[in-house]
N, C-alpha and C positions, 0 to 999 in steps of 0.2 A: 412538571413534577420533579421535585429533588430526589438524585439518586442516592443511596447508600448501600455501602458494603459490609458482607457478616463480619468481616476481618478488618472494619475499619470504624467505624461508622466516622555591537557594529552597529547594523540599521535597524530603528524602530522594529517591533513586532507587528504595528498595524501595518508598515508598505509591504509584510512578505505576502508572495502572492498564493494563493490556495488551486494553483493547479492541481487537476486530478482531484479536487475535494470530492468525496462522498458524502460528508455531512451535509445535515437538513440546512445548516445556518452558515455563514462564509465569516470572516473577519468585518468585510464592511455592515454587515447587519446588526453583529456584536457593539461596536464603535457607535453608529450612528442611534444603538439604546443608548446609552451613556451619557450622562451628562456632562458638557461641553467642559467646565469649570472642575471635571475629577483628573484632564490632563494637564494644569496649571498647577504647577509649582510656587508655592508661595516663600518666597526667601524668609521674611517675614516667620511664618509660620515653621518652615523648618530648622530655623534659626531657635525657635521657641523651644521645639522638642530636645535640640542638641542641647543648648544651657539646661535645658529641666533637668537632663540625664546626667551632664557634669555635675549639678548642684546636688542632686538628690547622692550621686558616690562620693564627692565631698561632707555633707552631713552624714556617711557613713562610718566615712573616716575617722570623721570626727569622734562620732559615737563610739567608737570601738578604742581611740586612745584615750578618751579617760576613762571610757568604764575597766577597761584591759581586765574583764572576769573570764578563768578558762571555759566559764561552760557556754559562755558569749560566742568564744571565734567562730564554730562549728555555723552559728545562726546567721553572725557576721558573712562568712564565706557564702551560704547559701544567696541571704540577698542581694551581694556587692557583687558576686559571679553575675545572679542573674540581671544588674545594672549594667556588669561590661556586654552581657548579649544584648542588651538593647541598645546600648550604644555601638554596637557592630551593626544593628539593623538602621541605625542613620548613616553609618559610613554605606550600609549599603545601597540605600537610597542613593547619596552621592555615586557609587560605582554603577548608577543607573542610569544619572544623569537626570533623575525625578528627586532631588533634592532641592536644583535652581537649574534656571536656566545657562546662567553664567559658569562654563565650566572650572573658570580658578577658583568660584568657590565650590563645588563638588569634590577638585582635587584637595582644596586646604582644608576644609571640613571632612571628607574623606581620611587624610592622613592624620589628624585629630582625632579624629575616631576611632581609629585602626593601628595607629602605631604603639597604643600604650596599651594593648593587648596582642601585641605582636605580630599584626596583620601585616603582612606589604599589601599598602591598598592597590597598588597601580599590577601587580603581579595578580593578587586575587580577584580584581575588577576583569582584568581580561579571560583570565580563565572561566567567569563569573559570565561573561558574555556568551564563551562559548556553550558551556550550557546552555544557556535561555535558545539560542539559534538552532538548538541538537536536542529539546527534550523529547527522550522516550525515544533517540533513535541509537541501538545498539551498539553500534558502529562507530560514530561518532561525539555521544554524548559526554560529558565532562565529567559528572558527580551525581553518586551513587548510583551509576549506570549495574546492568547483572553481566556475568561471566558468563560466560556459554558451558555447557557441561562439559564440553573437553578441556575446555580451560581451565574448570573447576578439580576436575578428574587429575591434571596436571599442576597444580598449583602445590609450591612446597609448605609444609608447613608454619613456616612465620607467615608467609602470606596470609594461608586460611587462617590463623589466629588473629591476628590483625584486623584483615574483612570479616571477618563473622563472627569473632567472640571480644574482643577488644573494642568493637566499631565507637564504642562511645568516647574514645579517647585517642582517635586514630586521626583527627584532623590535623595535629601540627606534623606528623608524619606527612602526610598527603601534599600539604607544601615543601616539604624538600622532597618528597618521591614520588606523590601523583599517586592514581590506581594502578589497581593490576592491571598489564599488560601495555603504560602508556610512560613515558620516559620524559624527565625533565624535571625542573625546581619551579617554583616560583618566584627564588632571588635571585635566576640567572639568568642573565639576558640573551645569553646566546639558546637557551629550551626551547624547542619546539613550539612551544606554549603561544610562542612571541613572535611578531614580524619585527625585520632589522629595526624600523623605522620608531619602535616600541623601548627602543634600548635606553634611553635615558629616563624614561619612564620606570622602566623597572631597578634604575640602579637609584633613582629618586628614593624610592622604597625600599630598599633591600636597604640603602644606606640611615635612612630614619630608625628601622629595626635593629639594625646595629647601635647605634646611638642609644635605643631605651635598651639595649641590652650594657652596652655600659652602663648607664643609670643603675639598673637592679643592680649589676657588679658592684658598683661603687658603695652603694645603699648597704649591700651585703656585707660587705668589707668593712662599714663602719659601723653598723649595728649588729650583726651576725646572721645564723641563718636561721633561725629563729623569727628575728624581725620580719624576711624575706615569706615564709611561710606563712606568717598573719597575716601579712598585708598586703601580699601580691601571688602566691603559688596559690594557697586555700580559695580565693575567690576565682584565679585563670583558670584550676581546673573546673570548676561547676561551669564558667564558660564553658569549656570546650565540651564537658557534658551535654550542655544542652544546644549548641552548634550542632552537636553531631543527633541528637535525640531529635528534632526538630528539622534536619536536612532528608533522613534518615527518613523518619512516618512520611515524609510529604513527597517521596519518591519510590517508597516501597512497600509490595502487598501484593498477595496471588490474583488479585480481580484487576488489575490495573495491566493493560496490552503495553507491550515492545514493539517497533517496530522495525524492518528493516529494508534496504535499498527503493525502490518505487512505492513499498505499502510504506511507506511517511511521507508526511509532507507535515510543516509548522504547526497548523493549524491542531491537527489530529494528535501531534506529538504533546502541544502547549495541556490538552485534555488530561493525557496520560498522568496529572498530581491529583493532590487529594487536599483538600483544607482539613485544619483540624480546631478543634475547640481544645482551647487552654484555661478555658475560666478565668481566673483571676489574671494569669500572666496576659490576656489577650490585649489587654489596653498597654499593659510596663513593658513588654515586645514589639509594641508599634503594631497591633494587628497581622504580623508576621504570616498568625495561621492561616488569615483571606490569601491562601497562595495558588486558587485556578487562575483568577481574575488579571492575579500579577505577572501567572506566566502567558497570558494571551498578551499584555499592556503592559509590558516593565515600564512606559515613562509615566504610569499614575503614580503618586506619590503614597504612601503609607496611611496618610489622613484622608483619603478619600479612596482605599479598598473598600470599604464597606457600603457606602453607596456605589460605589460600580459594581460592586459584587451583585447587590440586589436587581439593578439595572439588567443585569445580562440572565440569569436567574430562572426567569420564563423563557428565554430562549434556546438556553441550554437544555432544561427538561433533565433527561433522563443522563445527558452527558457529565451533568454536573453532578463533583462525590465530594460527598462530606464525611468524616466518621461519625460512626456512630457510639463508640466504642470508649472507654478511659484510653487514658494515653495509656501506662503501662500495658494494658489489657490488648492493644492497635500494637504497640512495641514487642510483646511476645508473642502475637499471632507470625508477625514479621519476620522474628528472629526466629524463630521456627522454624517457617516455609518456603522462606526465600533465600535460596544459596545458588541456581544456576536456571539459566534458559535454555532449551534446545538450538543445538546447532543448528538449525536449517528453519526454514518457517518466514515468509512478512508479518502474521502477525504473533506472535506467543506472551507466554506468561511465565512469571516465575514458578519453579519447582521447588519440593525440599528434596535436600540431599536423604531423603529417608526412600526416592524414588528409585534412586542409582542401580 
């Protein structure tokens, strides 16, 4: 039976081991629903989606120098943003390693994808990792993990403005400063983020990023800022809207458990998202919103979430949350009632600050 909610509606994830599981179903039961052929990566095929996404922001471009009408950019911006998220959702494939098997191209396709919207792929791949191995645990977690109430209770001002009322526009922060409470860049190799052996990896990328920042420099410099606004601020921010809109529902909501110290283990943490229906964006996002299925299996590939999704399905049962909800409607349940967890507890939930 599918569940739904009022307020909603390193190494592989398959070798981690489910000690301690309580749940009905283990990792191997999951896997062995599945069909063989959703954990093969077709280069081929993801070679496919990457030109589609190049070409189709190319014909945008296009469209928009010679129409140049003002009441265009605004629509312009909207659709060209939401091209560069979907061209983030191939570099992320690559950052998974489910784009090809071959990792130099995961990395060149990766940084293809990610550096002209400002990604360091190789700094946000591994941050990206630690997630997936941390989801839903407190403690450890990467991205959009909850504060605990004394943290909350203690957090200065720009903090809480930033986490809680900016959240939509807070991700290129988050690369040079991370969450509250955890210290480091993404473009520096010596962060915490990183082991030593990681160092040339991240200056690979941080150095790319510098590079398209010259380019806009240059651009700007020779066309003005004007230019820079049409054609590359108006559509980076709708990216980073929907980055964070999309990172954001699929990690946060009062029905959805935290876990901490022994009460987590992989398995029960990977539970802790939520898929969401996009409508129209579900196909131009890569499927993005099948994201239970991808946090139990980061190496399925994008093109075949949706049959692994259906695969596992019946055996998740009541585990499995989908919204039921419009997005904005999932977004201000969210923003609402999730600002902090209880200090103490293995398993809790988020709170609103209206409980303090």
């Amino acid at each position: 039976m599918q569940s739904t909610c009022d307020n909603l509606t390193a190494p592989p994830q398959e070798e981690v081991s489910d000690v301690g599981a309580e749940l009905p179903f283990t990792l191997a039961q999951l896997k062995s629903a599945i069909p063989s052929y959703c954990f093969n990566p077709q280069n081929r095929k993801s070679l496919f989606y990457f030109f589609l996404d190049i070409t189709v922001i190319g014909i945008l471009y296009g469209g928009a120098y010679f129409l140049d009408y003002w009441w265009l950019w605004p629509i312009f911006w909207l659709m060209q943003g939401t091209m560069f998220w979907a061209l983030f959702v191939v570099g992320h494939d690559c950052g998974h390693g489910s784009f090809s098997r071959q990792k130099w191209l995961n990395n060149l396709i990766g940084h293809l994808a990610h550096t002209p919207i400002l990604v360091p792929f190789h700094g946000w791949r591994i941050s990206h990792r630690t997630h997936h191995q941390n989801t839903a645990n407190i403690d450890t977690d990467e991205s959009w993990y909850p504060v605990t109430e004394s943290k909350y209770r203690s957090m200065p001002w720009y903090e809480k403005l930033f986490r809680f009322h900016l959240l939509l526009i807070a991700y290129p922060l988050y690369l040079f400063k991370r969450s509250p409470g955890k210290k480091g860049s993404h473009f520096m190799p010596e962060s915490p983020l990183f082991k030593p052996s990681e160092k040339w990896d991240i200056i690979t990328s941080t150095t790319c990023c510098i590079l398209m920042v010259g380019l806009l420099s240059w651009l700007t410099y020779e066309y003005g800022w004007i230019f820079l606004l049409k054609y590359y601020l108006g559509p980076y921010v709708v990216f980073v809207v929907l980055l964070d809109l999309v990172t954001f529902l699929h990690h946060t909501t009062p029905e959805i458990p935290w876990y901490r110290g022994k009460d987590w283990y992989f398995l029960k943490g990977a539970l802790s998202t939520i898929d969401q229906d996009y409508g129209l964006l579900n196909r131009i996002h890569h499927n993005i919103g099948t994201h239970v299925v991808h946090h139990i299996f980061l190496s399925i590939p994008h093109y075949h979430l949706l049959a692994a999704n259906e695969a596992i399905k019946p055996i998740l049962g009541d585990y499995y949350r989908i919204s039921s909800q419009p997005i904005w409607q999932g977004f201000w349940n969210a923003y609402i009632s999730c600002h902090f967890v209880p200090d103490a507890g293995g398993k809790v939930y988020y709170k609103s600050k209206k409980e303090l």
